[in-house]
C-alpha positions in Angstrom: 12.2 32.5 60.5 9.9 34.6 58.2 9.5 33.2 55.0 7.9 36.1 53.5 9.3 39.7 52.5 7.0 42.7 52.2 9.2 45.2 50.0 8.7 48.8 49.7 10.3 50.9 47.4 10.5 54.8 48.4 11.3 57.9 46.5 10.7 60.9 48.8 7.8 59.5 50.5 8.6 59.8 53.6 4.8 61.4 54.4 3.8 58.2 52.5 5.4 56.3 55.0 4.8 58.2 58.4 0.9 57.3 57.2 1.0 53.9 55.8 3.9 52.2 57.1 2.2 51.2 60.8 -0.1 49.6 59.1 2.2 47.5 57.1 3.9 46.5 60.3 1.4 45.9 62.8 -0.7 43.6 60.0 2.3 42.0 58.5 3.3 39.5 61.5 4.4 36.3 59.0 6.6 38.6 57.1 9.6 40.4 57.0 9.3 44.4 56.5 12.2 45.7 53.7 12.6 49.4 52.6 14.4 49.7 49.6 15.0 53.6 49.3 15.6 55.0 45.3 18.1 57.8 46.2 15.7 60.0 48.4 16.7 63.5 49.0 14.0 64.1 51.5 14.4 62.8 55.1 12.8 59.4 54.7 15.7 57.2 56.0 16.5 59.1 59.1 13.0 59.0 59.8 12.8 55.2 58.9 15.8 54.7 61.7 14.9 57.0 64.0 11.5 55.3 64.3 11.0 52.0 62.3 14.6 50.5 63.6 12.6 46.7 63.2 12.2 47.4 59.1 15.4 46.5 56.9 16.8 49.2 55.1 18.2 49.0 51.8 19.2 52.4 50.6 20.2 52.9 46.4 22.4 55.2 45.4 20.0 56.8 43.3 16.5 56.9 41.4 16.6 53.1 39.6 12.4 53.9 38.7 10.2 51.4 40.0 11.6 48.3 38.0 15.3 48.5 38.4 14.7 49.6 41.9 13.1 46.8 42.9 15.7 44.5 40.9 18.3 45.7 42.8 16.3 46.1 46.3 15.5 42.1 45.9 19.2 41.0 45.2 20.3 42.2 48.3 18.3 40.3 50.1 19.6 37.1 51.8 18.3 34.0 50.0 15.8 32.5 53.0 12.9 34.4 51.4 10.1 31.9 49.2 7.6 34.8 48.7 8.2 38.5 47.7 5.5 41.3 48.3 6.0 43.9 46.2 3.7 46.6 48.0 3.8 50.3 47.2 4.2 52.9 49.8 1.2 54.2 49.6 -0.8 50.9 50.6 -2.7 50.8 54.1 -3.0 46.9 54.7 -5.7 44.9 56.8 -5.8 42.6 59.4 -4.6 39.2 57.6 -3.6 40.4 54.6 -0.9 38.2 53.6 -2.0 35.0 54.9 -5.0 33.9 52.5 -2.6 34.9 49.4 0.2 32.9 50.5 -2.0 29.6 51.4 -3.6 29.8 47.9 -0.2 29.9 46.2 1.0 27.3 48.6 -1.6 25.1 47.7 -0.8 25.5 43.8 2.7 25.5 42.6 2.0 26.4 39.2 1.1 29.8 40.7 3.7 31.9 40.5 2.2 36.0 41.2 -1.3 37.2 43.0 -2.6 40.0 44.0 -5.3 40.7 46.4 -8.5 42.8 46.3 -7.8 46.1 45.6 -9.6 49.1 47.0 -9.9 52.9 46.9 -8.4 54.7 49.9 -10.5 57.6 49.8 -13.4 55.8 48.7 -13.3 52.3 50.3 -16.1 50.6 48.5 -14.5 51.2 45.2 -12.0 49.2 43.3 -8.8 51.2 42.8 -7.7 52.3 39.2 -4.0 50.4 39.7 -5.4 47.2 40.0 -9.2 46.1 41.1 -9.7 42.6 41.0 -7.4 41.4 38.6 -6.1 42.8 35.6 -6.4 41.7 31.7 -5.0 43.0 28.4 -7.4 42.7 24.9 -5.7 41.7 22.0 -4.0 45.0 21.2 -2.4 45.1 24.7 -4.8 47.5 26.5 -4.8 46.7 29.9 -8.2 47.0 32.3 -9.0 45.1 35.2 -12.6 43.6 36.8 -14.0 46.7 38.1 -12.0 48.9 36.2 -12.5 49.6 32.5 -10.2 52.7 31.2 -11.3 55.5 34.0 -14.4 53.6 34.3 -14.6 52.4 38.4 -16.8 50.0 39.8 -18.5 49.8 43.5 -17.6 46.6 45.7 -20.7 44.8 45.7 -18.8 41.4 45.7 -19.5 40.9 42.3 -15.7 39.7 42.1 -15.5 37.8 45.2 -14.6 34.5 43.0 -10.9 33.6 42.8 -9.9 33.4 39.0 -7.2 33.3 36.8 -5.9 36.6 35.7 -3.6 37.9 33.4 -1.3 40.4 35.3 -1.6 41.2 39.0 -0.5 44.8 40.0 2.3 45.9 40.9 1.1 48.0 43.8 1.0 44.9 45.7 2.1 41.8 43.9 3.0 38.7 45.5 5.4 36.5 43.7 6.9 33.1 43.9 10.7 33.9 44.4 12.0 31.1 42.8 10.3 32.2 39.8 11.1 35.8 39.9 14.9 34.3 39.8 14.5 32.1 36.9 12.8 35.2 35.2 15.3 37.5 36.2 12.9 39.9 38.3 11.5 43.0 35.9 12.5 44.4 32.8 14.5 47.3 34.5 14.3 49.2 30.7 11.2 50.0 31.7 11.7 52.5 34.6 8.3 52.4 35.7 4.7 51.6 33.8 3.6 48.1 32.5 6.6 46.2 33.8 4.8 43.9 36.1 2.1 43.1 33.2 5.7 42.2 31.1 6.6 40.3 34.2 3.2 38.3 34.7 3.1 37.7 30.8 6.6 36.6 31.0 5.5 34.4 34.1 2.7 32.6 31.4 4.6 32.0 29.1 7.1 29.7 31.5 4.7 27.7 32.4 2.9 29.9 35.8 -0.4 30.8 36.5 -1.2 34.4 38.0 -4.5 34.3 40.6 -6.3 36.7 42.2 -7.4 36.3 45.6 -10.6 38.1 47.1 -10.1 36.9 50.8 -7.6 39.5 51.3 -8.4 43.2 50.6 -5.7 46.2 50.9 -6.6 50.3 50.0 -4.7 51.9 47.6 -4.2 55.9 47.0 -2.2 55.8 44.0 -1.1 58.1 41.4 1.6 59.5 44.4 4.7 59.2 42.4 3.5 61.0 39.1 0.2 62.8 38.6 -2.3 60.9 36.2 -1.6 64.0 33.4 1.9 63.4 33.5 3.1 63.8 29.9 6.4 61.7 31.0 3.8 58.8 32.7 2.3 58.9 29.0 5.4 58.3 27.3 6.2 55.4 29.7 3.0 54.1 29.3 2.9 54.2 25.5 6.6 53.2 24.6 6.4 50.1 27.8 3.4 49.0 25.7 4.6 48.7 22.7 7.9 47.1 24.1 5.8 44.5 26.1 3.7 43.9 22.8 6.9 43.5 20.6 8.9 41.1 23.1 6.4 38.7 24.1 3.7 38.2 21.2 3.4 35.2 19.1 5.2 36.0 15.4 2.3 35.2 13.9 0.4 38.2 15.7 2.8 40.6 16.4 3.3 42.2 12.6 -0.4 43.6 12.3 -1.1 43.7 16.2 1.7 46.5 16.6 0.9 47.8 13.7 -3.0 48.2 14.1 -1.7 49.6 18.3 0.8 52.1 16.5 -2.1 53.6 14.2 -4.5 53.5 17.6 -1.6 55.6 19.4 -1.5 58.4 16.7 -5.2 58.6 17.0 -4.8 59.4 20.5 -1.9 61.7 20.0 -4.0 63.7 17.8 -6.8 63.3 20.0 -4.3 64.9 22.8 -3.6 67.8 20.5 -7.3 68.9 19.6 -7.8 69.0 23.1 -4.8 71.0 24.1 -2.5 68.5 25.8 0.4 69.4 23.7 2.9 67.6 26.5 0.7 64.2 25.4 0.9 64.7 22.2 4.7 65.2 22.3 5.3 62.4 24.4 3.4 59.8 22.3 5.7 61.1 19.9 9.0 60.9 21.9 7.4 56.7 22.7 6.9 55.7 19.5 10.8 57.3 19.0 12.2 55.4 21.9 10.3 52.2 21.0 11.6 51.9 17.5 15.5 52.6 19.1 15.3 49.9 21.4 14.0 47.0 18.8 17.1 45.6 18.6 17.6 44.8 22.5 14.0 43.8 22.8 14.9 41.3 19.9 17.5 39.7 22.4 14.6 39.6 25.3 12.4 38.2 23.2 14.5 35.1 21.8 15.0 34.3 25.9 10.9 35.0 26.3 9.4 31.9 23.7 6.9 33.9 22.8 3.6 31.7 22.4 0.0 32.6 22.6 -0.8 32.6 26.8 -4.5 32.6 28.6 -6.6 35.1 30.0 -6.5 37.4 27.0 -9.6 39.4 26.1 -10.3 38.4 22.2 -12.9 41.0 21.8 -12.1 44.6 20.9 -12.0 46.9 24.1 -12.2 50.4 23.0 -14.9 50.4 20.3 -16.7 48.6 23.0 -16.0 51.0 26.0 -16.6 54.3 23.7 -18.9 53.2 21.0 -21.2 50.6 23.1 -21.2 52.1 26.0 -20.1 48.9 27.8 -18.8 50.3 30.7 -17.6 47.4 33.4 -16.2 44.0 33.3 -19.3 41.9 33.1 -20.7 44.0 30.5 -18.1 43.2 28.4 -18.9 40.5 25.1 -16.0 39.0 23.8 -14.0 35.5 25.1 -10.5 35.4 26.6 -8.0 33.0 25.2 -7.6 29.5 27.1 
């Protein structure tokens, strides 16, 4: 009996699946192959049963985004399983994959989510946007990754072949401990989609976990397939999940001037979208900042269940003025300390 679940979640990808699913199933031996499917209206689950009859299927009756979909996709699932995968569908997976992940958090109980090396698909000796090596957050709550700094991407050289601490893992293909992701109640499904597994990995520190990242398994990611990267309704999930994160899970003591010092950083940005012509941007900063201040009273009930305290592995220095300004352009360049 596998004790492991690889879950996808689909949304009209069924071309995503014709090309990456064989690769999923013929390199995932130790593991059970799930589909959770968010309400397609393409032909993905007759094409799933007509010729992946071995993967589960667990079809939703409509588009939950990428949090609340895979809430629901991992409740129906029988209660056997001791690892999740969460692994998007537009992943192709290598030989072993699974197995150096799982023995590392095996050996460790304290760690609760991983991730794995994560590549380009089209260019295979770079680090992938989504996640890289591991991801981190600086004090204001911008996230970046070793060998990813905003657009910035690294080559593979093995410069991040080391297994470390990390502050969030990606979701593109996150393994997690499933006793914890039942004891945090899974991902914040407000969300929809956007910054919900850093919530979940920052809600994972503060209960006690560690999150790891593990070199000695490598997948390729394409990314971007859901929503294009100029998406003005990707910016306004990014910008209002951010602040929400931000609000539910900082210490008291940092959260009045850190949200507001990330509120004033936003309406640079938005203007900064406007002289440039991206009036969608603009708006949906806007339309975040809108959304974010509605929900404060619900993410005041999350955040008495969260105990916010101060948690490792954040960057103390001050990520932008040194990306733009300084010209530091990758992880190792980068001066300030992370929090213990």
């Amino acid at each position: 009996m596998n004790r492991i679940a690889v879950v996808i979640l689909n949304w009209n990808g069924r071309s995503m699946l014709q090309r990456f699913l064989p690769s999923v199933v013929a390199q995932s031996p130790v593991a059970d192959i799930v589909v959770a499917d968010n309400g397609s209206t393409d032909d993905s689950l007759a094409f799933l049963r007509q010729y992946y009859p071995q993967v589960e299927l667990i079809p939703l009756d409509r588009n939950y985004g990428f949090a609340e979909g895979y809430n629901r996709a991992i409740d129906a699932l029988p209660g056997k399983y001791e690892y999740y995968i969460l692994l998007n569908s537009d992943v192709e997976c290598t030989y072993g994959w699974i197995e150096p992940v799982v023995a590392m958090m095996d050996a460790d109980p304290q760690v609760a989510v991983a991730q794995p090396k994560l590549l380009m698909y089209a260019q295979r000796d770079t680090f992938e946007y989504a996640g890289g090596a591991g991801g981190f957050i600086d004090r204001y709550g911008y996230p970046f990754c070793r060998g990813r700094l905003f657009s910035t991407l690294e080559q593979d050289h093995g410069q991040y072949d080391d297994p470390c601490d990390i502050f969030w893992a990606t979701g593109a293909c996150m393994f997690v401990r499933a006793s914890v992701w039942h004891s945090l109640k899974g991902l914040d499904g407000d969300f929809f989609a956007h910054m919900e597994e850093i919530d979940f990995c920052w809600r994972t520190h503060l209960a006690g976990y560690r999150v790891r990242y593990c070199p000695q398994s490598t997948v390729y990611h394409v990314g971007g397939g859901t929503l294009p990267k100029s998406s003005p309704f990707k910016t306004e999930l990014n910008f209002r999940n951010n602040l929400s994160m931000l609000y539910k899970n900082l210490p008291v003591k940092r959260r009045g001037w850190v949200l507001a010092m990330r509120m004033w950083l936003d309406r640079v940005a938005a203007v900064k979208f406007l002289l440039e012509g991206h009036v969608g941007e603009y708006k949906a900063v806007r339309r975040a900042h809108r959304q974010y201040r509605a929900w404060k009273p619900q993410l005041d009930e999350k955040r008495k269940k969260s105990g916010a305290c101060q948690v490792p592995q954040v960057y103390q220095g001050l990520l932008l003025p040194e990306y733009y300004l300084l010209g530091r352009k990758v992880f190792t360049s980068l001066k300030g300390i992370f929090s213990k």
